[in-house]
Residue frames relative to the residue before (quaternion, step in Angstrom):
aa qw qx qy qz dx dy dz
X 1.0000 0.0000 0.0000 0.0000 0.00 0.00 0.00
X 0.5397 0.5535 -0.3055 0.5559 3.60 1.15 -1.14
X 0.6813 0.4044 -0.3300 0.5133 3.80 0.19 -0.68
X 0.7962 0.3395 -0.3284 0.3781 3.93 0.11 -0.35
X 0.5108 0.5336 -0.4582 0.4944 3.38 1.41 -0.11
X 0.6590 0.5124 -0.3859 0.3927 3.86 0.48 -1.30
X 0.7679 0.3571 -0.2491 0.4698 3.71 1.22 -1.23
X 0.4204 0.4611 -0.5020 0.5989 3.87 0.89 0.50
X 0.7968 0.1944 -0.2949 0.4902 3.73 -0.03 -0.63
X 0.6731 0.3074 -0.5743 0.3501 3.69 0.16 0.45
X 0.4341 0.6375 -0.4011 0.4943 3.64 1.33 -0.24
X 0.7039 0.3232 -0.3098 0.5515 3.89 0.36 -0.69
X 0.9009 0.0360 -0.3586 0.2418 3.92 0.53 0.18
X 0.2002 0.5281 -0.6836 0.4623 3.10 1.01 1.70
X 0.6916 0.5259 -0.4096 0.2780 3.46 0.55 -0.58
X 0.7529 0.4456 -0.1771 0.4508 3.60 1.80 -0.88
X 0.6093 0.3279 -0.4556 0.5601 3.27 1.44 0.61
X 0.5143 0.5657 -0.5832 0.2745 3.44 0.77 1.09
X 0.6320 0.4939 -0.3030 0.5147 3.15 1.42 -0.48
X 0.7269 0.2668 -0.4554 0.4393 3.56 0.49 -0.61
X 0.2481 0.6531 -0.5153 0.4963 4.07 1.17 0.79
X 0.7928 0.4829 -0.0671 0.3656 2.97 0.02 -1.58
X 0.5622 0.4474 -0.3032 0.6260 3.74 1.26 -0.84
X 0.8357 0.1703 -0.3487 0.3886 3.44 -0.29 -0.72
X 0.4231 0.5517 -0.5730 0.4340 3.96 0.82 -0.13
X 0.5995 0.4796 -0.3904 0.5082 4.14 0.99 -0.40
X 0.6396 0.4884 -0.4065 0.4326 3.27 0.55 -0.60
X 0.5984 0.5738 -0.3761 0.4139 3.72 0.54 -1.34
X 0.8268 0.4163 -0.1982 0.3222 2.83 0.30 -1.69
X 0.6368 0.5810 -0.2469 0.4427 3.75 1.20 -0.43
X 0.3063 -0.7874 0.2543 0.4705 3.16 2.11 -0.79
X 0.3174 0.7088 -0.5771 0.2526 3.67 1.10 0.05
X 0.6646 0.4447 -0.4470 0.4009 3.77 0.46 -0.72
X 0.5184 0.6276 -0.4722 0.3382 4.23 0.77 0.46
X 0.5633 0.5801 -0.1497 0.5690 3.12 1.72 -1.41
X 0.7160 -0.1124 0.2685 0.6345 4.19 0.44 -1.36
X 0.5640 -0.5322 0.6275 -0.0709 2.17 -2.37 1.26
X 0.6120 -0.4049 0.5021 0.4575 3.81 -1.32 0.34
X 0.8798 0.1950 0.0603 0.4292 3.11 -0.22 -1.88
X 0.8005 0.3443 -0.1141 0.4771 4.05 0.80 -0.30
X 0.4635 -0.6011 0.5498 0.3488 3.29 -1.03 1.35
X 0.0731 0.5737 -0.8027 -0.1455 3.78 -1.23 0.37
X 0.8787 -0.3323 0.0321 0.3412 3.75 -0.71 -0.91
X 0.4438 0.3416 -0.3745 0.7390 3.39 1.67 0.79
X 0.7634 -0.2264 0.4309 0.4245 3.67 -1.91 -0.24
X 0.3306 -0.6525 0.5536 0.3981 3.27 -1.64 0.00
X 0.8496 -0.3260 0.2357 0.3411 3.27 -0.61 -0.13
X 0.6150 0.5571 -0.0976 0.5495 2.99 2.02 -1.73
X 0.8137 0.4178 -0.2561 0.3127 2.91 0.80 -0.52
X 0.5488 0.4939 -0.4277 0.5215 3.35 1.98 -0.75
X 0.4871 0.5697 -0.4743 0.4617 4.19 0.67 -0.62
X 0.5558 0.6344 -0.3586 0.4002 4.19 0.88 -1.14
X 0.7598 0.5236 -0.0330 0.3839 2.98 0.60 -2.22
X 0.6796 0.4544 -0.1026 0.5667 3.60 1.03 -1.21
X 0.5673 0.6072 -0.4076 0.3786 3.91 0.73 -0.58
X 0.7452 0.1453 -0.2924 0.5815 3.22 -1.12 1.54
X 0.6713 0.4456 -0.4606 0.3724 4.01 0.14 -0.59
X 0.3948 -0.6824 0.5614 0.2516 4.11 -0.94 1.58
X 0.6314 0.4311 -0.3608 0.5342 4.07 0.86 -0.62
X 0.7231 0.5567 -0.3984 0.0924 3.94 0.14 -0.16
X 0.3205 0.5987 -0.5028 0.5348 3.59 1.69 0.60
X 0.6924 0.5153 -0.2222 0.4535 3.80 0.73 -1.17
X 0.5233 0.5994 -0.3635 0.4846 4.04 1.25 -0.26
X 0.8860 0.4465 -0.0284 0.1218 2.14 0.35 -2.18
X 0.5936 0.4784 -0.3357 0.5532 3.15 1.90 -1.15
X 0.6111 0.6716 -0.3680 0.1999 3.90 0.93 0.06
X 0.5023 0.6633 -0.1526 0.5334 2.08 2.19 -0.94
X 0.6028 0.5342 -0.3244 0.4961 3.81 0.92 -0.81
X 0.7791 0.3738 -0.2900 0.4114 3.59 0.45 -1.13
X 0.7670 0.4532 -0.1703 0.4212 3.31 0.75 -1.35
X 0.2350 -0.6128 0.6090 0.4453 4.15 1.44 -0.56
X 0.1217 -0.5481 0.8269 0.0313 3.03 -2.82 -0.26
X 0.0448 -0.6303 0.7610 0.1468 2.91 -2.05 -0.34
X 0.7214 0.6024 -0.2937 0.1744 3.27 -1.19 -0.23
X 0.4830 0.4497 -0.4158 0.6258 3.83 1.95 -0.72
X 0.9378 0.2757 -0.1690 0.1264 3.90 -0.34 -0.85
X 0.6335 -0.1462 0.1921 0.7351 3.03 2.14 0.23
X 0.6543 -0.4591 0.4570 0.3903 3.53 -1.64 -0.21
X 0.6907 0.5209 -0.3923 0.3127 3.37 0.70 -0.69
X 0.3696 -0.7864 0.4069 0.2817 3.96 -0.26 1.39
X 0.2211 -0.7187 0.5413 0.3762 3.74 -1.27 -0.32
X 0.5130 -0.7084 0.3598 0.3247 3.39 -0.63 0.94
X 0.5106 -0.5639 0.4873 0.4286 3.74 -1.16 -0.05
X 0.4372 -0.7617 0.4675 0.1012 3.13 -0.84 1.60
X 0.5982 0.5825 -0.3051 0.4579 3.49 1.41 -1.12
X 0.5768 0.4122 -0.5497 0.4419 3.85 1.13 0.10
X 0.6267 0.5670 -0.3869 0.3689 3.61 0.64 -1.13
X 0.5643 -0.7017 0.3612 0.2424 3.71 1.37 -0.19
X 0.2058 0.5910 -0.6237 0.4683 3.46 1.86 1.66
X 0.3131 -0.6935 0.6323 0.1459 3.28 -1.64 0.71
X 0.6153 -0.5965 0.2865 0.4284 3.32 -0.79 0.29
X 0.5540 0.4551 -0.4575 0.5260 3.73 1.35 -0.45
X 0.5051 0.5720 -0.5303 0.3693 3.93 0.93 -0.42
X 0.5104 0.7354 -0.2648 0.3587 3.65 0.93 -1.64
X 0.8591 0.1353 -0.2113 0.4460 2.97 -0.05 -2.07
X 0.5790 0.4534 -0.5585 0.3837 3.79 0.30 -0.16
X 0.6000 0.3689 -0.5325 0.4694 4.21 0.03 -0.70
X 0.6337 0.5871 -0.3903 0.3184 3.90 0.15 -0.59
X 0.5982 0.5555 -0.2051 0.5399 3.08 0.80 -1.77
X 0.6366 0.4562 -0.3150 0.5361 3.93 0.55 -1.06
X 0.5582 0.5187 -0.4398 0.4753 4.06 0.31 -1.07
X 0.8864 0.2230 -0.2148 0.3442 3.16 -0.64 -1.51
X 0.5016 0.5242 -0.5579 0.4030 4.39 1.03 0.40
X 0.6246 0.6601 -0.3568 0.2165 3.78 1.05 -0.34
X 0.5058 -0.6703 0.5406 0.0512 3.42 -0.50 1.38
């Protein structure tokens, strides 16, 4: 019994660093990871910190993925973010890189 719990729970987290793999390998591949980092400011927020900033708010999956498609300027400084939906993120692209942002610890 002791043996199938240890292999059920290492099975469930190979299984969660495929996806949170898998989220940022979207990110790379969309290029957001040129702009910010998980854990470091490069030239937007890091990641930790928008997930920081956004934590607890029920409308911030619904900002944020607007915020991906449509760009801004003005929450993180002067420097703007462009509209991602030209560069060709879809909104299911959005909500999953989002959904990934705001799980970051």
């Amino acid at each position: 019994m002791k043996s199938i719990l240890v292999s059920l729970t290492a099975a469930g987290c190979l299984l969660f660093a495929g996806v949170a793999q898998a989220d940022q390998a979207l990110a790379t591949a969309k290029g957001c990871m040129a702009c910010h980092d998980v854990g470091a400011k490069k030239v937007g927020p890091s990641y930790k910190e928008v997930a920081k900033k956004y934590a607890g708010q029920k409308d911030a999956e619904t900002k944020l993925v607007k915020k991906v498609l449509e760009g801004g300027s003005g929450t993180w400084g002067a420097v703007p973010m462009p509209a991602n939906k030209a560069m060709g993120v879809t909104e299911a692209d959005a909500k999953k890189l989002v959904a990934w942002v705001l799980s970051q610890k």
